[in-house]
SETIRO-33701 format. One record per residue: x, y, z negated of N, C-alpha, C in turn. Coordinates in steps of 0.2 Angstrom, whole numbers, padded with zeros to 4 digits, always signed. Layout:
XYZXYZXYZ/...
This chain:
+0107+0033+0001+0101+0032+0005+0097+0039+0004/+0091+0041+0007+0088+0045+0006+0084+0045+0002/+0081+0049-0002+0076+0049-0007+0070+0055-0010/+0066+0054-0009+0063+0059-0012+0061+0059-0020/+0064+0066-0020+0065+0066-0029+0059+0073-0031/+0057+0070-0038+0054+0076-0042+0059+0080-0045/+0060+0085-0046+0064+0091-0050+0062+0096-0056/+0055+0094-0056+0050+0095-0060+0043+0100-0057/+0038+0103-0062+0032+0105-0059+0035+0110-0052/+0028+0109-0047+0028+0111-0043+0036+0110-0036/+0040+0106-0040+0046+0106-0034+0051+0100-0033/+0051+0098-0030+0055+0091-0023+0058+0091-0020/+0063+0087-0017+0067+0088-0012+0067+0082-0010/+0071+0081-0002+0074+0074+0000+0080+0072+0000/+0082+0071-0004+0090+0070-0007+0095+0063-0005/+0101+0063-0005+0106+0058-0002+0106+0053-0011/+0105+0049-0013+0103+0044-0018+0109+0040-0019/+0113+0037-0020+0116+0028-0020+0111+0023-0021/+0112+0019-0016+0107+0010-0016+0105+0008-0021/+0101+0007-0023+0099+0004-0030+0103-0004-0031/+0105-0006-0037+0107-0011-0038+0104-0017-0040/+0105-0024-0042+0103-0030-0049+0104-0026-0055/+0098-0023-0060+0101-0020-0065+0100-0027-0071/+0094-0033-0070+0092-0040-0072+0091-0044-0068/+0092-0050-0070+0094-0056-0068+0083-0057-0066/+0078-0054-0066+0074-0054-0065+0072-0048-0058/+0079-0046-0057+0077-0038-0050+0074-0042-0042/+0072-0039-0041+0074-0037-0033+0076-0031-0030/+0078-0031-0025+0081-0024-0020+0076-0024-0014/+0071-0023-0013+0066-0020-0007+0070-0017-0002/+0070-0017+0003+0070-0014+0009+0065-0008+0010/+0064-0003+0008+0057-0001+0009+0055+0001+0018/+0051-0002+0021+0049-0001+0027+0044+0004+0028/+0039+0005+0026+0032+0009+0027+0031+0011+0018/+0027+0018+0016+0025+0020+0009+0022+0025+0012/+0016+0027+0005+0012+0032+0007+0014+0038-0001/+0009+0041-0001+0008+0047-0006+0002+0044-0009/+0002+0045-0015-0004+0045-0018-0005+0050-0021/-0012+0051-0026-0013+0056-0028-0009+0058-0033/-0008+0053-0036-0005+0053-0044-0001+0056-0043/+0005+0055-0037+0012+0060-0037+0010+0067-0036/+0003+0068-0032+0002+0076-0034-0001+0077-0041/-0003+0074-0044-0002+0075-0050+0004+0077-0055/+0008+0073-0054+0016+0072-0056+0019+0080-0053/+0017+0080-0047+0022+0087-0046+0016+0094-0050/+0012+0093-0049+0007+0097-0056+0011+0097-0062/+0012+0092-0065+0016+0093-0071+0012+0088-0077/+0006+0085-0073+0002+0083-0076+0005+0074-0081/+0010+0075-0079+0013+0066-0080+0019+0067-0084/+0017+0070-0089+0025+0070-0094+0029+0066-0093/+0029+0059-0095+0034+0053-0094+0037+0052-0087/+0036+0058-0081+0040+0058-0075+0043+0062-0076/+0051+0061-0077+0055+0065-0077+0060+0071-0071/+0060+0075-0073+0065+0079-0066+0071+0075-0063/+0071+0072-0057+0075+0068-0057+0074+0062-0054/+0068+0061-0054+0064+0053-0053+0063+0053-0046/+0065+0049-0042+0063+0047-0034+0053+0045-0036/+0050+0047-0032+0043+0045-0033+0041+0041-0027/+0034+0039-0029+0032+0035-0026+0031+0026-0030/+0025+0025-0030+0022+0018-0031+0019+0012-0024/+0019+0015-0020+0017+0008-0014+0022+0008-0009/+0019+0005-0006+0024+0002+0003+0025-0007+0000/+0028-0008+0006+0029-0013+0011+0036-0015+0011/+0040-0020+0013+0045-0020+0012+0049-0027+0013/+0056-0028+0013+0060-0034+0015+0064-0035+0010/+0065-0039+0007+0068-0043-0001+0076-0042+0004/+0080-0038+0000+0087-0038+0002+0091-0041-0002/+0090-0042-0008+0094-0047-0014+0089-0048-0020/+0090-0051-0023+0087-0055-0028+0091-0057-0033/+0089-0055-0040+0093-0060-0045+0094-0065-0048/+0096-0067-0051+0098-0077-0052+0091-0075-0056/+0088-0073-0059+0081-0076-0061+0074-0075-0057/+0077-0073-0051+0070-0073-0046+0069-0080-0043/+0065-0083-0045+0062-0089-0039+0057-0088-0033/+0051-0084-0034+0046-0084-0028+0048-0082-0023/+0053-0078-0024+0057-0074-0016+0064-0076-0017/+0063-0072-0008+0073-0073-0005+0072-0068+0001/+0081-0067-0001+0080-0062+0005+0080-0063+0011/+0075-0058+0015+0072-0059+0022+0064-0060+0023/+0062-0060+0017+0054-0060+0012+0051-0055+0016/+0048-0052+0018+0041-0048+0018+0035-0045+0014/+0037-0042+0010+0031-0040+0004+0031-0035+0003/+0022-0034+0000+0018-0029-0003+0023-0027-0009/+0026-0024-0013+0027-0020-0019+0020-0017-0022/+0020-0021-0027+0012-0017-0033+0016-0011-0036/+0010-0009-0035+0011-0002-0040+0012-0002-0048/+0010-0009-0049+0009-0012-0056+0016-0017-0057/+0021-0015-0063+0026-0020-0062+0024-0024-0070/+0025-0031-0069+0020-0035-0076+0027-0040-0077/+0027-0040-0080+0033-0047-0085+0030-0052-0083/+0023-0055-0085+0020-0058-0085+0019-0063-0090/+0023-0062-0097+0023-0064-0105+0020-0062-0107/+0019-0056-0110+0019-0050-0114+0009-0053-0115/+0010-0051-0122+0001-0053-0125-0004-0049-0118/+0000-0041-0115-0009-0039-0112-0007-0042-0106/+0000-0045-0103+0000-0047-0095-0004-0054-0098/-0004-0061-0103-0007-0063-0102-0016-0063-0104/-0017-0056-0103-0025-0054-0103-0026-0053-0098/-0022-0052-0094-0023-0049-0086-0021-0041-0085/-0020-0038-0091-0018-0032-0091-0012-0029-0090/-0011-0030-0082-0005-0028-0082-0001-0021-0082/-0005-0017-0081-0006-0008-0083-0001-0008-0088/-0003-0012-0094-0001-0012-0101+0003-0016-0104/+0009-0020-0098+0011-0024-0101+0017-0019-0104/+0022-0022-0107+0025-0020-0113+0032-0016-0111/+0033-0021-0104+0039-0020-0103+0039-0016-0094/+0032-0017-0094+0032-0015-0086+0026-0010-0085/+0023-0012-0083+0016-0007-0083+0017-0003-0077/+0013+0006-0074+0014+0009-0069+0022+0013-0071/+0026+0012-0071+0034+0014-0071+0038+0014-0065/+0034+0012-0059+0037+0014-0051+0035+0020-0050/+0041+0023-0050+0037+0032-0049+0038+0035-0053/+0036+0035-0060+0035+0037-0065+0041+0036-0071/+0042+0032-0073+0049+0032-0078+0056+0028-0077/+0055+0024-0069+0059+0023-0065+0059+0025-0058/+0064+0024-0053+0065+0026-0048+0058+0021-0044/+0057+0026-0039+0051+0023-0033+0052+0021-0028/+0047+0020-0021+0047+0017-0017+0047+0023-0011/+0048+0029-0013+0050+0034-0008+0055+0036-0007/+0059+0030-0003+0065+0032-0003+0066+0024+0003/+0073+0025+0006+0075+0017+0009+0076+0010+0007/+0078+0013-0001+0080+0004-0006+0073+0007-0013/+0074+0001-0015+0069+0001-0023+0072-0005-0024/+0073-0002-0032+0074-0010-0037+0068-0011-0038/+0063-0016-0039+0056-0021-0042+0060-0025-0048/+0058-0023-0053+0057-0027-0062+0055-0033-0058/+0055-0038-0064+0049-0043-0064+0046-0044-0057/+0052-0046-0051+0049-0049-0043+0044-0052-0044/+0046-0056-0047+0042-0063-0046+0032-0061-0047/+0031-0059-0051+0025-0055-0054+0024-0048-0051/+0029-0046-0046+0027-0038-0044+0027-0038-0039/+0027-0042-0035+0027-0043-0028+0022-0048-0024/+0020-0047-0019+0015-0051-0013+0019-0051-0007/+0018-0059-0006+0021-0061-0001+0016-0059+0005/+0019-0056+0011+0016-0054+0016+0015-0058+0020/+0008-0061+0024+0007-0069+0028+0011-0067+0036/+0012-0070+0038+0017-0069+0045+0010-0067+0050/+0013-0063+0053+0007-0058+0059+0003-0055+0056/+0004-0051+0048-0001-0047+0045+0001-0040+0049/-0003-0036+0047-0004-0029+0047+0001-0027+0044/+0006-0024+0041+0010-0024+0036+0008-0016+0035/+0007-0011+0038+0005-0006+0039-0001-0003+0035/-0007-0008+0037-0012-0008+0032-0010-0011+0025/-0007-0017+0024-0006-0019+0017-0003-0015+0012/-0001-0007+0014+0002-0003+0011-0004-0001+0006/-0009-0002+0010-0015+0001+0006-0017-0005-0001/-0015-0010+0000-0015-0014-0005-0010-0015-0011/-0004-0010-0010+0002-0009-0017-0004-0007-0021/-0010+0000-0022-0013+0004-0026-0020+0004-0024/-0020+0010-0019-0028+0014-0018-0033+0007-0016/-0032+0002-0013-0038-0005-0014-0039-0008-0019/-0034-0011-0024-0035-0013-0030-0039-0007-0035/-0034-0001-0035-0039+0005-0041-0045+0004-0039/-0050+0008-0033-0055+0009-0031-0059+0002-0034/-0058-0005-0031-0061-0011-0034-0061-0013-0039/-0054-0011-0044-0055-0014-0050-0058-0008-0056/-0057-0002-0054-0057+0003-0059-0065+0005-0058/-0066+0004-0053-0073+0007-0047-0081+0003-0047/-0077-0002-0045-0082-0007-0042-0083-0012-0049/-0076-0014-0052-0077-0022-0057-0079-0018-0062/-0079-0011-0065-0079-0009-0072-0085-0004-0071/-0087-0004-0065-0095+0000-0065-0099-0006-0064/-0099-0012-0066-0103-0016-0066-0108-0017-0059/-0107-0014-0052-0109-0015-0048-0115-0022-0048/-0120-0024-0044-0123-0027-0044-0129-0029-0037/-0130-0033-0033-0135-0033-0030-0140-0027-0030/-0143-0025-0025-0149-0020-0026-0145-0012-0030/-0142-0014-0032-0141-0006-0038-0140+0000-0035/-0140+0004-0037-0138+0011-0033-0134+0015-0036/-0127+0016-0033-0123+0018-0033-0119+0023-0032/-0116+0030-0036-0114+0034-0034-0107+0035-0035/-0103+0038-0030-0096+0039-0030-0095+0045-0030/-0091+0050-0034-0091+0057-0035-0085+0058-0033/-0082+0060-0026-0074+0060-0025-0076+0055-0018/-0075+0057-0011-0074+0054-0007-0066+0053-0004/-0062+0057-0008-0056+0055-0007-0053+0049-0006/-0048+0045-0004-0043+0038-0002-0045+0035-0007/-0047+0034-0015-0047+0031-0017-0056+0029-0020/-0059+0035-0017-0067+0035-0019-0066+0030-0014/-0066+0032-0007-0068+0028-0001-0064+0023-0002/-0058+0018-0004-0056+0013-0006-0064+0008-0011/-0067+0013-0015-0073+0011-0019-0078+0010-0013/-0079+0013-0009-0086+0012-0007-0086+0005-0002/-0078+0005-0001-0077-0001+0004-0079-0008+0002/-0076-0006-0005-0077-0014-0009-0082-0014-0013/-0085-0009-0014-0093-0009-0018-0099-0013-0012/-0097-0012-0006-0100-0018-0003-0101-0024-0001/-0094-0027-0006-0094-0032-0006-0100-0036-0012/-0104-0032-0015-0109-0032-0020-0117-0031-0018/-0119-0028-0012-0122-0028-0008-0127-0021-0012/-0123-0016-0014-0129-0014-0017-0133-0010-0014/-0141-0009-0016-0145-0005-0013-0141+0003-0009/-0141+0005-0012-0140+0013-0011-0133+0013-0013/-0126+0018-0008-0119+0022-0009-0121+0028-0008/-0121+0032-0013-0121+0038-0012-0115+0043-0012/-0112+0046-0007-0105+0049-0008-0107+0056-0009/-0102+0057-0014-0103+0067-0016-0097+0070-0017/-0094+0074-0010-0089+0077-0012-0090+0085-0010/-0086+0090-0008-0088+0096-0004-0083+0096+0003/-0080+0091+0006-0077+0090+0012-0081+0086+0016/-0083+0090+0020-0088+0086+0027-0087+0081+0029/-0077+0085+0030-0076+0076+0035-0076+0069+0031/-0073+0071+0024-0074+0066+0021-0081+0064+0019/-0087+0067+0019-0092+0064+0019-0094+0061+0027/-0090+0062+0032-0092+0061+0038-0089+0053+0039/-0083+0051+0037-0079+0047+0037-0082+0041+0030/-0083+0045+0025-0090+0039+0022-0095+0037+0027/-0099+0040+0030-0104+0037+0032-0101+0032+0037/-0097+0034+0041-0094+0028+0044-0090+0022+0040/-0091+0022+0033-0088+0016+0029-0093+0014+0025/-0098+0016+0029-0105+0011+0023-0108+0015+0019/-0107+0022+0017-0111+0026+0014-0119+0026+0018/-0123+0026+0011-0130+0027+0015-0133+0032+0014/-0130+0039+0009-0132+0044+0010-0124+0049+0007/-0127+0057+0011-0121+0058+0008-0123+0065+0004/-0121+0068+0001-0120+0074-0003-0114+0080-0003/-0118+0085+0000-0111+0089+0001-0113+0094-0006/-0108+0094-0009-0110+0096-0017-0106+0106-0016/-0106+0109-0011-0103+0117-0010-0109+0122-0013/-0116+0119-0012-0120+0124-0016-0121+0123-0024/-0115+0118-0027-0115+0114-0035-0122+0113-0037/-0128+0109-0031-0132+0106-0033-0132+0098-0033/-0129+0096-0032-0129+0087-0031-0133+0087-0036/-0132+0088-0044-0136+0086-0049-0144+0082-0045/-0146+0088-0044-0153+0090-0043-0155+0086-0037/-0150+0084-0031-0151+0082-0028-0150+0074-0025/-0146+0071-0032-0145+0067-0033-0154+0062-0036/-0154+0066-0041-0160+0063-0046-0167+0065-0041/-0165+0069-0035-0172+0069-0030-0172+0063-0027/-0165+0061-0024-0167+0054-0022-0169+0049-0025/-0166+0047-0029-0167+0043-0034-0176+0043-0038/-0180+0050-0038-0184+0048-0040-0185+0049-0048/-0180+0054-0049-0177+0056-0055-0176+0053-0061/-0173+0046-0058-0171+0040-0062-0161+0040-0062/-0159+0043-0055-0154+0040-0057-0149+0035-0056/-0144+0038-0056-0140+0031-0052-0137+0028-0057/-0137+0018-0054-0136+0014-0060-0127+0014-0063/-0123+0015-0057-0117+0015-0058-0115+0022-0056/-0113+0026-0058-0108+0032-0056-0101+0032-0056/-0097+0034-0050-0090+0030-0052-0086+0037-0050/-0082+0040-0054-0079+0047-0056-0071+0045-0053/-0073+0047-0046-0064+0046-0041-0061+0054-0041/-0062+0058-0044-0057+0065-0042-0053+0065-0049/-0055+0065-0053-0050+0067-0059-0052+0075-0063/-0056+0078-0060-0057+0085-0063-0062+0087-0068/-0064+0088-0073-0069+0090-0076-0076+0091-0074/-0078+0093-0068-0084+0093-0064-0086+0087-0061/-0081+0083-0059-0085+0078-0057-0087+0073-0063/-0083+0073-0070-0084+0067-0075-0092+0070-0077/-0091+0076-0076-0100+0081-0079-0105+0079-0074/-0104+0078-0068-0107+0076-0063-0109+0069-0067/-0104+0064-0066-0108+0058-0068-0113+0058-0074/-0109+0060-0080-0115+0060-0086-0121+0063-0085/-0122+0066-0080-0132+0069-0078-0134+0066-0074/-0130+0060-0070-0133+0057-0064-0136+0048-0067/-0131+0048-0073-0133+0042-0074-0139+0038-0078/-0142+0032-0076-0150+0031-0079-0147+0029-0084/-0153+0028-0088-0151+0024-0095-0151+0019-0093/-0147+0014-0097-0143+0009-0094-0137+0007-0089/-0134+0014-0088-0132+0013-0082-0123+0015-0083/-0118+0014-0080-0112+0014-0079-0108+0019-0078/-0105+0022-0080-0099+0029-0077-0094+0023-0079/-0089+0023-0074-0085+0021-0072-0080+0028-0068/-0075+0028-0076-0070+0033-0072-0064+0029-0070/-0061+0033-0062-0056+0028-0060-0050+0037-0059/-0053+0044-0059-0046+0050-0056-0044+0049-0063/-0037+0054-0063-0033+0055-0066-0034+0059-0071/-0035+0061-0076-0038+0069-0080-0032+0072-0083/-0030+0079-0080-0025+0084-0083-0028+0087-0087/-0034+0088-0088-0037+0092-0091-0040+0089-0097/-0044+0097-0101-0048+0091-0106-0056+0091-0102/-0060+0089-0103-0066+0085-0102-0072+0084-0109/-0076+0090-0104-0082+0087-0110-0087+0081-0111/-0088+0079-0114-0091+0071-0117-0097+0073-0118/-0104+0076-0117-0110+0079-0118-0117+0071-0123/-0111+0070-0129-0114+0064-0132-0122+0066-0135/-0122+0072-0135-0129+0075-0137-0136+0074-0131/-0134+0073-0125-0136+0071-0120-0136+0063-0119/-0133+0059-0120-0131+0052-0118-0132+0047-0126/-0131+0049-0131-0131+0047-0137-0136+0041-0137/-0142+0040-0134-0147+0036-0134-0150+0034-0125/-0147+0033-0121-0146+0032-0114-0142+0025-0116/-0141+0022-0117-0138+0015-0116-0135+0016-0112/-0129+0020-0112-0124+0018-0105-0119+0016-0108/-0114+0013-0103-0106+0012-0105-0102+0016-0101/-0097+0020-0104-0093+0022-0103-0084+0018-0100/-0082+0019-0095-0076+0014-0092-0072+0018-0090/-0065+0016-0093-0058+0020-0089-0054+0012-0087/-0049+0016-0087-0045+0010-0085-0038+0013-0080/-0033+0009-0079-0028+0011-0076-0027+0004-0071/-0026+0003-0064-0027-0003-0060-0021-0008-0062/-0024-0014-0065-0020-0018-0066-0018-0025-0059/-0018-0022-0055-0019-0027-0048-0018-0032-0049/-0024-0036-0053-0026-0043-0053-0031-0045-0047/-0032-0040-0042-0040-0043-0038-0034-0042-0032/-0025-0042-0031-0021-0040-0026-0021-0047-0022/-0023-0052-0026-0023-0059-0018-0028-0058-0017/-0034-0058-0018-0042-0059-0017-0042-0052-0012/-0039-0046-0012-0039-0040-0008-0036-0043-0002/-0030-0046-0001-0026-0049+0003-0027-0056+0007/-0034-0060+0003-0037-0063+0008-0044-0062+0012/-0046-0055+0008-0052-0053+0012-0049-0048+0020/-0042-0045+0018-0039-0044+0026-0039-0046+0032/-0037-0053+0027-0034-0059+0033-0039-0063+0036/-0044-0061+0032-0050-0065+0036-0054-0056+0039/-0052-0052+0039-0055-0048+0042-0062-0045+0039/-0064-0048+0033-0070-0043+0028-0068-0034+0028/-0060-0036+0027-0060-0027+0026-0056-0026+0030/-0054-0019+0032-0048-0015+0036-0046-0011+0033/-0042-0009+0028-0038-0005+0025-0035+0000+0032/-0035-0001+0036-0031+0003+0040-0035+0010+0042/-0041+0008+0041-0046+0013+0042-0044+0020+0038/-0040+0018+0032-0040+0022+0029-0033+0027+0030/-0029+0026+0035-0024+0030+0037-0024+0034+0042/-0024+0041+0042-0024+0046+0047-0019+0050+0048/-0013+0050+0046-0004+0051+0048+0001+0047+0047/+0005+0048+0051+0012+0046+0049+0018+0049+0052/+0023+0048+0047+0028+0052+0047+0033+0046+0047/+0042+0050+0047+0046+0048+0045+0048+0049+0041/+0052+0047+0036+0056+0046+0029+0059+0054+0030/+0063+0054+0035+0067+0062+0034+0061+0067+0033/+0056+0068+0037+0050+0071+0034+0045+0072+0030/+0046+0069+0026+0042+0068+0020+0040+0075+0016/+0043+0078+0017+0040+0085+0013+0036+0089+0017/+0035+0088+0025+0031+0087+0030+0022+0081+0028/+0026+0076+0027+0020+0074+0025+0015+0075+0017/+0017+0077+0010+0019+0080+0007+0013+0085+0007/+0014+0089+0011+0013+0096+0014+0005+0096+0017/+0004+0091+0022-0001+0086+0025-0007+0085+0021/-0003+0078+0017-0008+0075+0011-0010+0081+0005/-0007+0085+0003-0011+0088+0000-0014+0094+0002/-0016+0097+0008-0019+0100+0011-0024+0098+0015/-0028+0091+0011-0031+0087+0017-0037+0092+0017/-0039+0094+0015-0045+0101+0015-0045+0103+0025/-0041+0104+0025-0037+0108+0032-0037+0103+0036/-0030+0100+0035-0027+0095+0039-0032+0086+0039/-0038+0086+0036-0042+0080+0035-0038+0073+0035/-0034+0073+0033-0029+0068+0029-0031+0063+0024/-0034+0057+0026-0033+0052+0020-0028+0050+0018/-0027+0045+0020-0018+0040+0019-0012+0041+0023/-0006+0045+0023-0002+0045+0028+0003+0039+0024/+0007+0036+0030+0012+0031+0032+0018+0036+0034/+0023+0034+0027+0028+0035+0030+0035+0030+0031/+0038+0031+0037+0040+0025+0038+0050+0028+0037/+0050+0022+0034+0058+0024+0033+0062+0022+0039/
């Protein structure tokens, strides 16, 4: 089968694979139909993911057709249609039964990462029964790709841990796939004020069309300033830190009011200063987190009834053999104005 593989920092290929097998009486064998890129695997080819080894097929999301199953799988059979989580959970294990599935013991983020991924034709799925969503018949299955990762992270790392609320005002730093995933489901909460601050126009242009109420083009490194003008030099209640870079997490700790939320959801390669000399008597709370896709039915019934459209967030597609093409794409969305691409095997 075809496959794209990591080789280590900075280098990939699309390589000829053998089909993944039953390695546990708990497997399935996906079909993969549609996958995207996420950020993380530019992170990965950064160097920034040590437990991704040279070698590793990547990729965490897509869509897909159950082609075997092992004698411990009951929710599915083959000829299934289902989401693949980005999250593989045992569903035993002390943090899966906390809802923690990020952390369970024996699964956690390991697609992509310490096992073989979903960029590629076949995937093995751990723990089916727990790792998988079944697709409703006449779904979108194209949009539901956005539902393996970037709509759960955005909501649960974004939205549930910056304590969003009626009226509040809210800043997202990073209009990126994953920020814009936040702003989508932040209004599910109805707050007063979305404020979006990245340095990409279009990506600030493509916010306003998803509900942003103000936006901030941060190229002259003033948001701070401009932030706390609107706000009336109070501040915003939630701050949710979607890039992963040291400037943006700095950004949130000066925007935030006392009593208010940073909520980090990007990836950090780097280290990050903490300015507790500043914040030490501000009553905030500080939140990380890694997406543990517990909000993946509730995300998957607000599609079906048409509350959200994930699809919005997709602006290429590609085929399987081109993937270094797409690749190429998504991390040059600066240019190329790339949020989510599809790729289809």
């Amino acid at each position: 089968m075809k496959a794209l593989v990591y080789q280590g920092p900075g280098k990939k290929a699309l390589e000829n694979r053998p089909t993944p097998e039953i390695a546990q009486a708990t497997d399935a064998i996906v079909r993969v139909v549609k996958n995207t890129i996420c950020g993380t695997d530019l992170h990965i080819l950064k160097g920034d993911v040590p437990a991704c080894a040279p070698g590793r097929i990547l990729g965490h999301e897509g869509v897909g057709i159950v082609e075997k199953v092992g004698a411990g799988v009951t929710a599915f059979h083959p000829g299934d249609h289902v989401i693949v989580s980005c999250i593989s959970s045992c569903g035993k294990c002390d943090y899966c039964r906390r809802g923690m599935y990020s952390h369970c013991v024996n699964g956690g983020w390991i697609l992509g990462n310490v096992i073989d991924g979903t960029q590629a034709e076949f995937v093995r799925i751990p723990f089916a029964d727990t790792s998988l969503y079944h697709i409703p018949a006449g779904a979108n299955e194209e949009a539901l790709v956005m539902l393996s990762d970037i709509l759960p992270t955005g909501f649960e790392c974004g939205v549930l841990n910056g304590r969003i609320e009626p009226g509040s005002v809210v800043a997202i730093v990073g209009a990126g796939p994953v920020g814009l995933a936040a702003l989508l489901t932040a209004q599910f909460y109805s707050p007063a004020e979305i404020i979006m601050i990245d340095l990409d126009e279009n990506r600030l242009d493509v916010s306003k069309q998803f509900g942003a109420t103000v936006t901030i083009a941060n190229n002259d490194g003033k948001a701070v300033e401009k932030v706390m003008a609107l706000t009336g030099g109070r501040g915003v209640d939630t701050a949710i830190e979607a890039v992963g870079v040291p400037a943006s997490f700095i950004t949130c700790e000066a925007i935030v009011t006392p009593g208010g939320v940073i909520a980090n959801v990007g990836v950090h390669g780097a280290k990050v200063d903490l300015h507790l000399e500043r914040l030490w008597d501000r009553n905030i709370a500080i939140t990380t987190r890694l997406v543990d896709t517990v909000s993946t039915p509730m995300l998957l019934k607000t599609v079906q009834s048409h509350k959200l459209d994930p699809a919005r967030l997709i602006t290429h597609r590609f085929r399987l053999e081109n993937i270094l093409d797409a690749y190429e794409t998504f991390s040059h969305a600066a240019s190329t104005n790339a949020l989510k691409v599809i790729i289809e095997a």
